[in-house]
C-alpha positions as MATLAB code, in Angstrom:
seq = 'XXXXXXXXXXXXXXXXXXXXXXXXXXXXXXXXXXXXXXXXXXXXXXXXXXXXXXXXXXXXXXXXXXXXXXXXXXXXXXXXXXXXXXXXXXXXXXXXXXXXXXXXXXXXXXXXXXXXXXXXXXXXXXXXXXXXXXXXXXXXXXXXXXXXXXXXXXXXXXXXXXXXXXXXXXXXXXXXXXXXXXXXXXXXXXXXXXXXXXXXXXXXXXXXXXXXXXXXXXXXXXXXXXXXXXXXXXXXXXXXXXXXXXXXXXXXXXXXXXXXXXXXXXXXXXXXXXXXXXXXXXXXXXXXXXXXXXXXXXXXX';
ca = [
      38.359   -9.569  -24.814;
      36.286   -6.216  -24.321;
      37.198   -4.278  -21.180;
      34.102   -3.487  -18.546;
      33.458   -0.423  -19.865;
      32.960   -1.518  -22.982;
      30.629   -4.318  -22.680;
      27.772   -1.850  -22.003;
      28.326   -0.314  -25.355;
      28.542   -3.809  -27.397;
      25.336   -5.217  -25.608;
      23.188   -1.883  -26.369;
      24.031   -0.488  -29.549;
      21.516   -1.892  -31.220;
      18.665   -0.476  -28.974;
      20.696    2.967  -29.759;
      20.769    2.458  -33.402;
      16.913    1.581  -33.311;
      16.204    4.915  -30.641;
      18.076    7.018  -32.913;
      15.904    6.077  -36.423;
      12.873    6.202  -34.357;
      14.044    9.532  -33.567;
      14.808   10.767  -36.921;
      11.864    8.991  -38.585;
       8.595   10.815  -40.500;
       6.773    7.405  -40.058;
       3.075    8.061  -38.816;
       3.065   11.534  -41.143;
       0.418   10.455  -42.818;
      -3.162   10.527  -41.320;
      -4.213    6.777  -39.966;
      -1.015    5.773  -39.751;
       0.899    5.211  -36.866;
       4.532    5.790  -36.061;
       7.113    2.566  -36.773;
       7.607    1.141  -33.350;
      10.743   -0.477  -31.712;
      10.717   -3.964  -33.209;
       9.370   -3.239  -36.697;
      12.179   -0.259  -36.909;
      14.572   -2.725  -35.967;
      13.567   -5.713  -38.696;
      13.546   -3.269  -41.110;
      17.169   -2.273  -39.691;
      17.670   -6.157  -40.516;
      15.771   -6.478  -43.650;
      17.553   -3.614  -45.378;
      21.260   -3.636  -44.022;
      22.029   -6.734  -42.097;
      22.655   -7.621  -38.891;
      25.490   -5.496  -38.297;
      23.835   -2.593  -39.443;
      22.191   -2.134  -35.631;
      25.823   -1.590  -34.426;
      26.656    1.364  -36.877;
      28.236    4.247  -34.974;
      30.172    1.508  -32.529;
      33.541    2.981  -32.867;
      32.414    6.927  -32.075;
      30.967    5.058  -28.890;
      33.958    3.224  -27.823;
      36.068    5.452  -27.802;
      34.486    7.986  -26.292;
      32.566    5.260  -23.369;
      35.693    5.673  -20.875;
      37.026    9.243  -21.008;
      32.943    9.345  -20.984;
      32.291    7.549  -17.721;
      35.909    8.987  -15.861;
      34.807   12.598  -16.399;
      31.355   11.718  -15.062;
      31.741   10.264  -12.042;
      35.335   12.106  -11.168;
      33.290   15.786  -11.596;
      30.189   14.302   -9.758;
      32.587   13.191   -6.791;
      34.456   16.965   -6.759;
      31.153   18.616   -7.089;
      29.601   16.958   -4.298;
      32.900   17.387   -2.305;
      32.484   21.212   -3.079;
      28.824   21.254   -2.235;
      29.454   19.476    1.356;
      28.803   21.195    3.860;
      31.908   22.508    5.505;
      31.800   21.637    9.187;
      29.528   18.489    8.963;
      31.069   16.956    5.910;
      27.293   16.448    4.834;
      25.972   16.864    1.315;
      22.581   17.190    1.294;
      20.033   15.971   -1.603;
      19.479   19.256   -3.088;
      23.368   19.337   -3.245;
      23.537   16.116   -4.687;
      21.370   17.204   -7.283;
      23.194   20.148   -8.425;
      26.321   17.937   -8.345;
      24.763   15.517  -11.091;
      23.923   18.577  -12.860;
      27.378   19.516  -13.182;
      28.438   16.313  -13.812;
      26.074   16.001  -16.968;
      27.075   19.131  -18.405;
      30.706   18.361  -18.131;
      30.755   15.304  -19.802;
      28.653   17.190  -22.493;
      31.446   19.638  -23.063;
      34.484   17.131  -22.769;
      33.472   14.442  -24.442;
      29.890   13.674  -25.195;
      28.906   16.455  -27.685;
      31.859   15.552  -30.510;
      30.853   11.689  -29.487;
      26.972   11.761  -30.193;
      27.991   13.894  -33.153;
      29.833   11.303  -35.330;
      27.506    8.765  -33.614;
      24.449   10.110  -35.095;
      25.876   10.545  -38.511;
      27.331    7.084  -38.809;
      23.874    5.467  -37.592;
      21.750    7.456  -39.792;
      23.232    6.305  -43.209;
      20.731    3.635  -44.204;
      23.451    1.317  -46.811;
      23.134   -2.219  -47.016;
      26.625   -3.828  -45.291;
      26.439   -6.240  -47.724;
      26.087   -4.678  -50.994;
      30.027   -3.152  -52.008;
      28.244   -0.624  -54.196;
      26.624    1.657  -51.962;
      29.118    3.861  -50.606;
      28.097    5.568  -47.569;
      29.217    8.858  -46.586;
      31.301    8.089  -44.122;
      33.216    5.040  -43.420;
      33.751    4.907  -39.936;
      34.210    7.210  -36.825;
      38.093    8.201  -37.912;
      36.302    9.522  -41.790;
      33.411   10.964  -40.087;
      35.423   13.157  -37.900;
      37.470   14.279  -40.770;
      34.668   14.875  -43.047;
      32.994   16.607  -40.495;
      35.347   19.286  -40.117;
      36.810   19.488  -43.263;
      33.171   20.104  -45.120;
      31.719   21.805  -42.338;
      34.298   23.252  -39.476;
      35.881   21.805  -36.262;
      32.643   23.666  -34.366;
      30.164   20.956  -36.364;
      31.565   18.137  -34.091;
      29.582   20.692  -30.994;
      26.539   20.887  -32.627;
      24.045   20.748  -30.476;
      25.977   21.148  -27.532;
      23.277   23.257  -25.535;
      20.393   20.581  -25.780;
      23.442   17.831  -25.033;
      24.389   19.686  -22.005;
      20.854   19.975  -21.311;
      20.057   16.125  -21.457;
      22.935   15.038  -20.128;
      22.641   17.751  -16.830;
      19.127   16.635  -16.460;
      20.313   12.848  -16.801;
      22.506   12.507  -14.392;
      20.821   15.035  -11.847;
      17.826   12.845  -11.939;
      19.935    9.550  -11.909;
      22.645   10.343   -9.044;
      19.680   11.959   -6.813;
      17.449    8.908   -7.353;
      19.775    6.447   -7.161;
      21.097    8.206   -3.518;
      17.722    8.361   -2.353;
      17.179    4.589   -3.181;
      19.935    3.770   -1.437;
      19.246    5.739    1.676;
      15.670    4.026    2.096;
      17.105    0.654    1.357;
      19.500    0.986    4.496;
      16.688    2.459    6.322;
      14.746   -0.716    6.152;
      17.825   -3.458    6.589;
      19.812   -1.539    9.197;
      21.777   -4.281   10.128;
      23.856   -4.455    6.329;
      26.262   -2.404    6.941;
      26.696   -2.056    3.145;
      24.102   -3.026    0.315;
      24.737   -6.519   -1.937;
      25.625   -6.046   -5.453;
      22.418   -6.855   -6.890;
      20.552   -4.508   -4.600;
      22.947   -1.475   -6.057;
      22.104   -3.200   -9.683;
      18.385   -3.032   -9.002;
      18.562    0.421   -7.449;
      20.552    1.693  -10.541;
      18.211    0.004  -12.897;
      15.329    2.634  -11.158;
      17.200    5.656  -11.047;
      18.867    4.901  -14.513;
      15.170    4.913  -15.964;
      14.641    8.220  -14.513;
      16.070   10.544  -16.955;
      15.113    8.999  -20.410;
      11.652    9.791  -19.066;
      12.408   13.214  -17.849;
      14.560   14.300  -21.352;
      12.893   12.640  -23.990;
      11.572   15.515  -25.901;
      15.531   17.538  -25.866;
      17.000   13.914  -26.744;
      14.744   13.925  -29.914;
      15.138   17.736  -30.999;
      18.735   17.064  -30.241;
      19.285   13.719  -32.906;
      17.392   15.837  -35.482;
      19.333   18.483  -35.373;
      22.959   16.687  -34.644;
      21.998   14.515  -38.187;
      21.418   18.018  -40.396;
      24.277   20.519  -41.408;
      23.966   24.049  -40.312;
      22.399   26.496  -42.678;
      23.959   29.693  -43.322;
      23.133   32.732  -41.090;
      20.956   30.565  -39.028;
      21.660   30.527  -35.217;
      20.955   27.327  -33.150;
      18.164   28.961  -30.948;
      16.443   29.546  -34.989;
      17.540   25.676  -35.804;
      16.158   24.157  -32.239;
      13.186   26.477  -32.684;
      12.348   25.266  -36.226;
      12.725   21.792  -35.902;
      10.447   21.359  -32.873;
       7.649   23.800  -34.205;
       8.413   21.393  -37.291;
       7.860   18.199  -35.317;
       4.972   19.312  -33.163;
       2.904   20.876  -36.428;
       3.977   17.888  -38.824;
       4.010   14.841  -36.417;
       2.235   15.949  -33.315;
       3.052   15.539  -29.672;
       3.977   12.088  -29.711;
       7.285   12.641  -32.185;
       9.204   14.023  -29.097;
       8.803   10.507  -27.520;
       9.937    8.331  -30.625;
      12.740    6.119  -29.479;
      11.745    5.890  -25.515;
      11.313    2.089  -25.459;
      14.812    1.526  -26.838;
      16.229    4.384  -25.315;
      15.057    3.209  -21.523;
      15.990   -0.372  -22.714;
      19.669    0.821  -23.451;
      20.206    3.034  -20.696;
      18.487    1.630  -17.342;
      20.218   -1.973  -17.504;
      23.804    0.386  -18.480;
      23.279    2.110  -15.094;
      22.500   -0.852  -12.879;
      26.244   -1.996  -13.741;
      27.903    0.999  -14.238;
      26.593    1.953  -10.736;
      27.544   -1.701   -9.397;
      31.044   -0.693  -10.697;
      30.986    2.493   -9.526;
      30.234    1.516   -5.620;
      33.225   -1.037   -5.749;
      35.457    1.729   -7.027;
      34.186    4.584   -4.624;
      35.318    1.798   -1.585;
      39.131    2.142   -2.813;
      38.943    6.127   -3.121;
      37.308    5.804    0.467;
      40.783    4.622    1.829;
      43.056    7.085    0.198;
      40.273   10.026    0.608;
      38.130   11.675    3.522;
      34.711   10.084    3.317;
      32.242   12.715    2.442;
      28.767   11.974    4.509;
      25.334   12.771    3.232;
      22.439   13.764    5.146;
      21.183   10.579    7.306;
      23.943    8.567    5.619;
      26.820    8.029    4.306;
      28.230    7.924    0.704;
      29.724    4.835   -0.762;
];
């Protein structure tokens, strides 16, 4: 039986897979034509290589979903503890902010760069799971690691680390802050719960987790281009980022830095109303071992 954590991962890989082809798609190139959108990228997912082909990359994502989540919310927790103010105890919104910032780019250092890597690379091989003779690349996560650094260096599995820390900062600055806020006006107007039901922190996560797909799209889809390609010689990653969004915007036009936001929202905003469900129940047991840290007009759950 999967463990919480990972039942986020085995219920939305597929929308990944399908973001992450949108993402790396030429589709619409030609004039007239539109870009492939979420459900015909996904039958042809189908069509071509099974099923099981929408959950390609699985085991980079497992194994890197908990250290993934424990790094998040343990830095956002001493960041916002840092931030508070010192004789009050209160962290405002602006601090909160800054906290999810940090947050984001620590798991993008830790354990999200190396992760998305090998992710990217497994989901972008386009073999049929059903036909023995086409050999992909890599086999699984384990081979793809290895491969990885034995064709192309250890620093390969941080490619792209700048734009990840980027996304991930601006992710979970946008989520934490929204879903706080949220939260703050939902007490406001029942002031008699002393804390909020379940399915009103689900709901409330579900908003804020929408928040920074919308807010990152373009550095998510510069950043699967360029995590898919090997490095060229001599080139620096300011050159590589530079060339393959003046690439994208001259080629495909300003709509090919939002390929994959349908799936990509899909995935993420229903992840965050549990993992922030889950989070709440958890931050109750640190409250009794731990000083509560109180935010401006409210306290912090």
């Amino acid at each position: 039986m999967p463990r919480p954590g990972e039942k986020k991962p085995l219920t939305c890989q597929p929308l990944d897979t399908i973001k992450v082809r949108m993402q790396l798609s030429r589709s619409g190139m030609t004039p007239g034509t539109k870009p492939r959108g979420f459900l015909a990228t996904g039958v042809m997912i189908v069509k071509r290589e099974t099923p099981l082909a929408l959950y390609k990359g699985l085991g980079a994502v497992l194994s890197g979903i908990v250290p993934k989540m424990a790094t998040r919310f343990a830095s956002f927790e001493a960041y916002k503890g840092w931030l508070a103010d010192k004789d009050t105890g209160k962290t405002s919104t602006g601090s909160i902010f800054l906290a999810g910032l940090g947050a984001g780019t620590t798991e993008a250092v830790v354990v999200v760069t190396p992760m998305e890597v090998v992710k990217i690379r497994l989901q972008a091989q386009m073999h049929s799971l059903a036909d023995p003779m086409e050999i992909p690349r890599y086999r699984n996560a384990g081979h793809a690691v290895y491969t990885i650094v034995r064709e192309e260096g250890f620093g390969a599995l941080y490619r792209g680390v700048s734009l990840t820390a980027l996304r991930q900062a601006t992710n979970q600055g946008a989520n934490f802050t929204a879903y706080q806020e949220i939260k703050k006006l939902a007490h406001r107007y029942q002031p008699d719960l002393v804390e909020l039901p379940s399915y009103q922190h689900m709901v409330i996560g579900l908003i804020s987790g929408a928040m920074g797909p919308f807010s990152n799209a373009p550095i998510d889809t510069i950043k699967t281009r360029l995590q898919k390609s090997t490095a060229e010689p001599g080139q620096s990653a300011v050159k590589r980022i530079t060339l393959i969004a003046g690439d994208m915007w001259k080629n495909e036009g300003f709509r090919a830095f939002y390929k994959g936001i349908t799936p990509r929202v899909l995935r993420v905003a229903p992840g965050q109303a549990v993992v922030f469900a889950v989070y709440e129940r958890v931050s109750k047991i640190i409250e009794r071992i731990s000083p509560t840290i109180v935010e401006e007009d409210s306290y912090s759950e």
